[in-house]
N, C-alpha and C positions, 0 to 999 in steps of 0.2 A: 376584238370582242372579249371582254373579260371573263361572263359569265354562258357558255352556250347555252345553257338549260337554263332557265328561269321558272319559277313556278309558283304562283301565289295562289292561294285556298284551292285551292283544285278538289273538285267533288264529279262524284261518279257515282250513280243508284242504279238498281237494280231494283222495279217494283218498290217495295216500303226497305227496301235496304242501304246502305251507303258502303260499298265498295272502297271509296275512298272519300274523307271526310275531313275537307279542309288543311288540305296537304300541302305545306310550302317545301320550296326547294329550291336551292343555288348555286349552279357545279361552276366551276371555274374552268377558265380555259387550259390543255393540256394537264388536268390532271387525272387520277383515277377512282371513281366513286363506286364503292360496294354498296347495292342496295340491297340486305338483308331484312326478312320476314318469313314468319310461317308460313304454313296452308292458308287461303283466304283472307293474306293480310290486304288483301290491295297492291300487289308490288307489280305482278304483272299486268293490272288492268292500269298502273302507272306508267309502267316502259311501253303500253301500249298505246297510249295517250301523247306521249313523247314521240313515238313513231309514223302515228298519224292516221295509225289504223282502227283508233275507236274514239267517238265521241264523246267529249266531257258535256256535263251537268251545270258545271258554274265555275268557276276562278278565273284566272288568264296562265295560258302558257307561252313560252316565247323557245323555242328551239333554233339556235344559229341566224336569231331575230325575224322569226316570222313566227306566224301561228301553224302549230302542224295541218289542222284541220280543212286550210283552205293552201297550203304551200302546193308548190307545181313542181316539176322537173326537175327542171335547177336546182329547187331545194334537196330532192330526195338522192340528185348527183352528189350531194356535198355529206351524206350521211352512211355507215355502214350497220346492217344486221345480222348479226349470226342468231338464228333463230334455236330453239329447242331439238327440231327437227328439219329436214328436207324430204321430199317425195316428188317422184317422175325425173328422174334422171337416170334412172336405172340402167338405160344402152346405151348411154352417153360412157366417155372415160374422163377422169379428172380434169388431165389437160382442154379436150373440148369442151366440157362445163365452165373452166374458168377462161378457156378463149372466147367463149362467146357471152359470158357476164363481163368479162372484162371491156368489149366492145361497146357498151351503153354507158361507159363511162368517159370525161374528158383526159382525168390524168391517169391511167392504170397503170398497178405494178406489175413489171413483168411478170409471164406466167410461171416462168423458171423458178422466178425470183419468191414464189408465191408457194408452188408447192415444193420447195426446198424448206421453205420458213415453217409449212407445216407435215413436215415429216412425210411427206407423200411422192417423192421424184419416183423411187423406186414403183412404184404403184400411177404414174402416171398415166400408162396408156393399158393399165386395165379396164374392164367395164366396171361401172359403179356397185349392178347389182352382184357382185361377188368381192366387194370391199366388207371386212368386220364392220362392226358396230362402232369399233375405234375409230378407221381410218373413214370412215364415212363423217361421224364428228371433224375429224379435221380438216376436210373437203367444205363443208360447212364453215367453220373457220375461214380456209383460204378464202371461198366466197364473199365472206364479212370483208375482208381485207383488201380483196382485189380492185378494189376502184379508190385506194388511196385517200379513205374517209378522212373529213375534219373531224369528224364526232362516230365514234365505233360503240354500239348497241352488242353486247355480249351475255346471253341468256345461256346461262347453264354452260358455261364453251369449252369445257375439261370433262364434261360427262363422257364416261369410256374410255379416258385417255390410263395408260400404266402409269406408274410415278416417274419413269423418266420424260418421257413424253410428255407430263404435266408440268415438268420445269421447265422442259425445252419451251413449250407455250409463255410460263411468263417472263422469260425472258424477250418473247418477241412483243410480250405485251407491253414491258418497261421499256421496247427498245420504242414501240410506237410514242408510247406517253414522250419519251423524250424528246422523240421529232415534233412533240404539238401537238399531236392524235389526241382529243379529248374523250374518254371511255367511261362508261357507263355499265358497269357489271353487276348480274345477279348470282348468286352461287350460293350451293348450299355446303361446299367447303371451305370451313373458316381457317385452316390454315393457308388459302387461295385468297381470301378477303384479307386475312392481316399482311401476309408476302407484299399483296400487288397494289394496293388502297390508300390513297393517300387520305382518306377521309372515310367512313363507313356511316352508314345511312340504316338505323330498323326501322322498319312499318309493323304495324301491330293494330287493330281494329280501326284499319284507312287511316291511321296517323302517324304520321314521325315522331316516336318517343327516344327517341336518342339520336345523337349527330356529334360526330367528332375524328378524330385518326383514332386508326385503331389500339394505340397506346393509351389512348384516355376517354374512351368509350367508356360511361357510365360511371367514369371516376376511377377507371383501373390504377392510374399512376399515383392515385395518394391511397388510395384503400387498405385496409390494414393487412400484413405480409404475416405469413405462416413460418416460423422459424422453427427446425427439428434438430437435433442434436442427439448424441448418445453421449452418457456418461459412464464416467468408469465405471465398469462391471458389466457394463451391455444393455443399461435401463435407456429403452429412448423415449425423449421428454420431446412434446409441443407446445407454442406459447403463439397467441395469436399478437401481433403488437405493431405499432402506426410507425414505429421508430426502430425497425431492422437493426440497422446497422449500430446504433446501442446495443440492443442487447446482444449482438452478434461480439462488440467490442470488451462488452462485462463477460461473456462467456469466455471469450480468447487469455481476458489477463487470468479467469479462475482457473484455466485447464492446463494451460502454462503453454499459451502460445495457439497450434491448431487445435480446433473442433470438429471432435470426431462424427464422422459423417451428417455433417453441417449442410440442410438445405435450405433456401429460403424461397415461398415463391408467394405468387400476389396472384388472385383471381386473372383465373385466363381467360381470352379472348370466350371462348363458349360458356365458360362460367358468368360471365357477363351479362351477354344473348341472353342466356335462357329466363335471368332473374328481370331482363327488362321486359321480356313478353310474358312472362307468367302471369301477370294478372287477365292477361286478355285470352288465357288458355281454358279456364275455369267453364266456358261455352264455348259453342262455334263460333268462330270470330268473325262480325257482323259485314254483309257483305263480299262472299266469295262471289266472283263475276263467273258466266261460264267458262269454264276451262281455265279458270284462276288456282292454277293447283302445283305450282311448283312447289319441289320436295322440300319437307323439310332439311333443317340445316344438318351437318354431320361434322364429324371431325375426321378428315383423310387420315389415316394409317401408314 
């Protein structure tokens, strides 16, 4: 199956509103899609639609070749979710939450194998309700994981984590993509969308206005580059220009060789983001679904 996700006009209303408005979309097998958007873009009442948990308006969608809407068992066997949150597991301890999710599935990862992956051995046979807010997300996680999904639904799935702990993650994320795990991820940190994404997806008033890797998102890769220099005496000059490494090469032969504190850089990933949703920022953006409210985007630190 080449593409799991397929998605063509997909529309989703709310009363006189459009949530999502004729939204197409085409993941390919084993790879990693960042679906980035504001408040109210439509993103979650998308992943939600994917999932099988809410009803669409009009298009066709086709997940791991069925329709979510009417799929059964078997299907939801072959799919993983890490949701935002978890609630009522609270007297449970790790290890028996993921022995017994692991149980309703055919091929499960071991439990070992599952809270070693997310950081949680040590914390295995705690109670849940005295797990941090961290280690709770990554219980959550394992969850996602433990039934050895073709296709992993990932909302939010670093929220809480420290920064080692959020590599350790996409490292198990790249390890999945590699074995075929086809992922699906929402995040509002774009150093986590560029890291892990083979492709980045924004929604912006229930539309996709941009689709690409996160290298050429919006035109990043030819867009014009910002070159800074200092010249002798300590004046430092900026020059915006399509053609870097010219003038980086006219600077080198006049200063006689290196250019003192020479940068050059080209709109970043968030610099990007925010000029393609800007125009849809100017109001509310049309169609927030109930509880359509994932954070906006940020930049880890």
């Amino acid at each position: 199956m080449d593409s799991p996700i397929r998605v063509t006009g997909l529309r989703k209303t709310y009363g006189t509103r459009a949530a999502v408005d004729g939204l197409d979309l085409d993941i390919r097998r084993g790879e990693v899609f960042a679906l980035l958007g504001p408040n109210g873009a439509g993103k979650t009442t998308t992943v939600e639609v994917l999932e099988g948990f809410r009803r669409r308006d009009g298009g066709t969608v086709e997940v791991l070749g069925e329709d979510p809407e009417g799929a059964g068992l078997a299907w939801r066997n072959r799919i993983g979710i890490v949701l935002q949150t978890s609630t009522g597991l609270d007297l449970l301890t790790p290890r028996e939450a993921l022995s017994s999710t692991a149980k309703v599935y055919r091929t499960p990862r071991r439990v070992d194998d599952v809270l070693d992956a997310v950081g949680l051995t040590d914390k295995a046979d705690d109670r849940i309700g005295r797990l941090s807010g961290g280690q709770r997300r990554r219980l959550d996680v394992g969850l996602g994981i433990v039934g050895s999904p073709e296709l992993l639904f990932l909302d939010e799935p670093t929220t809480g984590f420290d920064p080692q702990a959020r590599r350790d993650f996409w490292e198990l994320v790249s390890g999945l993509a590699g074995d075929g795990t086809t992922i699906l991820l929402t995040t509002h940190y774009l150093d986590e969308a560029e890291h892990l994404a083979d492709r980045v997806g924004v929604i912006a008033g229930g539309r996709m206005v941009a689709l690409d890797t996160p290298a050429n998102l919006g035109g990043r890769a030819v867009s014009e580059a910002t070159v800074t220099w200092e010249e002798p005496g300590g004046q430092r000059h900026t020059e915006r220009t399509s053609t870097p490494t010219e003038l980086v090469a006219r600077l080198s032969a006049r200063l006689g060789g290196e250019v003192p504190a020479l940068t050059v850089t080209r709109p970043s990933l968030e610099d990007t983001y925010l000029s393609l949703i800007a125009p849809h920022l100017a109001g509310t953006a049309p169609g927030a679904a109930p509880g359509d409210v994932t954070p906006d985007l940020e930049v880890s630190r």
